[in-house]
C-alpha positions in Angstrom: 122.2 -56.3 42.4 120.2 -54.8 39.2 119.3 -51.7 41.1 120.9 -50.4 44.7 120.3 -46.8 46.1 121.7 -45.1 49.3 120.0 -42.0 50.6 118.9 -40.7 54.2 119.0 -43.5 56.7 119.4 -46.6 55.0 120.4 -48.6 51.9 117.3 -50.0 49.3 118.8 -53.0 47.4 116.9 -54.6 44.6 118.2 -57.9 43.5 117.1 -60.2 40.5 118.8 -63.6 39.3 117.7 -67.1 38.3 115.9 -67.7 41.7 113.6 -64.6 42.2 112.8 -60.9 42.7 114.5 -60.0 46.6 113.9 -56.6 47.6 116.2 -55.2 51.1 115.6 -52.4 53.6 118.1 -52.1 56.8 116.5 -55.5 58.6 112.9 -56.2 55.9 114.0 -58.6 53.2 110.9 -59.4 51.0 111.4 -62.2 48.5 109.5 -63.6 45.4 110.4 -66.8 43.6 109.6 -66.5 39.8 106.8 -69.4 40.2 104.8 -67.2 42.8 105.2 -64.1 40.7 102.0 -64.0 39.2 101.4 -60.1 37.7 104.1 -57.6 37.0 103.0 -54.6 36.3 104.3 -50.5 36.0 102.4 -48.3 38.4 101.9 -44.5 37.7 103.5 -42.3 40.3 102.0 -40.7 43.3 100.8 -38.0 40.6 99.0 -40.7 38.4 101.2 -40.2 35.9 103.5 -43.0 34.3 107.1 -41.2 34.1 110.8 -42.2 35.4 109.4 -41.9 38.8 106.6 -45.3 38.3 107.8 -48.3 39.8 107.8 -51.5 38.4 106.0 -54.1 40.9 106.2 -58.0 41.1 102.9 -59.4 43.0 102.3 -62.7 44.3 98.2 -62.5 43.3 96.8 -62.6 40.2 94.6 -59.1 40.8 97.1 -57.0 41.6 97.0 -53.5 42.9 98.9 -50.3 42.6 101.6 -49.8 45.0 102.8 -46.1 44.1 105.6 -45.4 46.9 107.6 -48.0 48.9 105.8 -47.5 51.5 103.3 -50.0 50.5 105.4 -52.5 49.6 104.6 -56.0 51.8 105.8 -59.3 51.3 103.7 -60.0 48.5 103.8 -57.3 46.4 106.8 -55.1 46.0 108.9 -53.1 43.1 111.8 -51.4 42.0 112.4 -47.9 40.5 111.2 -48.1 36.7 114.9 -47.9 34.5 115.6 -48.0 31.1 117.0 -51.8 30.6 115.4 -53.3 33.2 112.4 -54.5 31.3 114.9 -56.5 29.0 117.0 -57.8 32.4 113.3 -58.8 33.7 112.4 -60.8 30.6 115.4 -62.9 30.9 113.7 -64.6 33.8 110.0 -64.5 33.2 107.6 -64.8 30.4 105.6 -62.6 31.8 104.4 -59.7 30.5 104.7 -56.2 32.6 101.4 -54.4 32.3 101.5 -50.8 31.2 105.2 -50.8 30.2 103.7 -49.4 26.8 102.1 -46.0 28.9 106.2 -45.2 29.6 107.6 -46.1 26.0 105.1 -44.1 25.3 105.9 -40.9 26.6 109.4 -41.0 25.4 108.2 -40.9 22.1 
């Protein structure tokens, strides 16, 4: 997987190859093939704030929302933990570009 973390009760797995976006949680598996992404986008933090804590979101509809925690993750609309790389290992699937990603480059200038 591009991104796993274990913590508390359960494992989070993120996984992304030449078929899709899959994100896991103990027994909810939500999964995106690249044709029904439609938006990716980097969401500020519960704080509003774009930092190492945004996540990076795939959505399935063209107006997408913020998702800030994981929480509000559903089966069309979920993300991963923003990391450096990841926007590179995402653009080796998709065109498309993430929205915002500039608002985090940004403030590591």
């Amino acid at each position: 997987p591009v991104y796993s973390e274990v913590f508390g009760s359960g494992a989070l797995r993120f996984e992304m190859d030449e078929s899709g976006v899959t994100y896991r949680k103990r027994k909810t598996v939500y999964h995106l093939d690249w044709e029904e992404v439609k938006c990716i986008s980097l969401n500020p933090d519960l704080l509003e704030q774009f930092t190492k804590r945004c996540y990076i979101c795939f959505f399935a509809e063209d107006d997408a929302c913020w998702l800030r925690s994981r929480e509000e993750f559903n089966g069309r609309a979920f993300g991963v933990q923003y990391r450096r790389g990841l926007p590179e290992a995402i653009a080796q699937y998709t065109d498309l570009a993430i929205c915002n990603l500039c608002e985090i480059r940004q403030e590591k200038a």
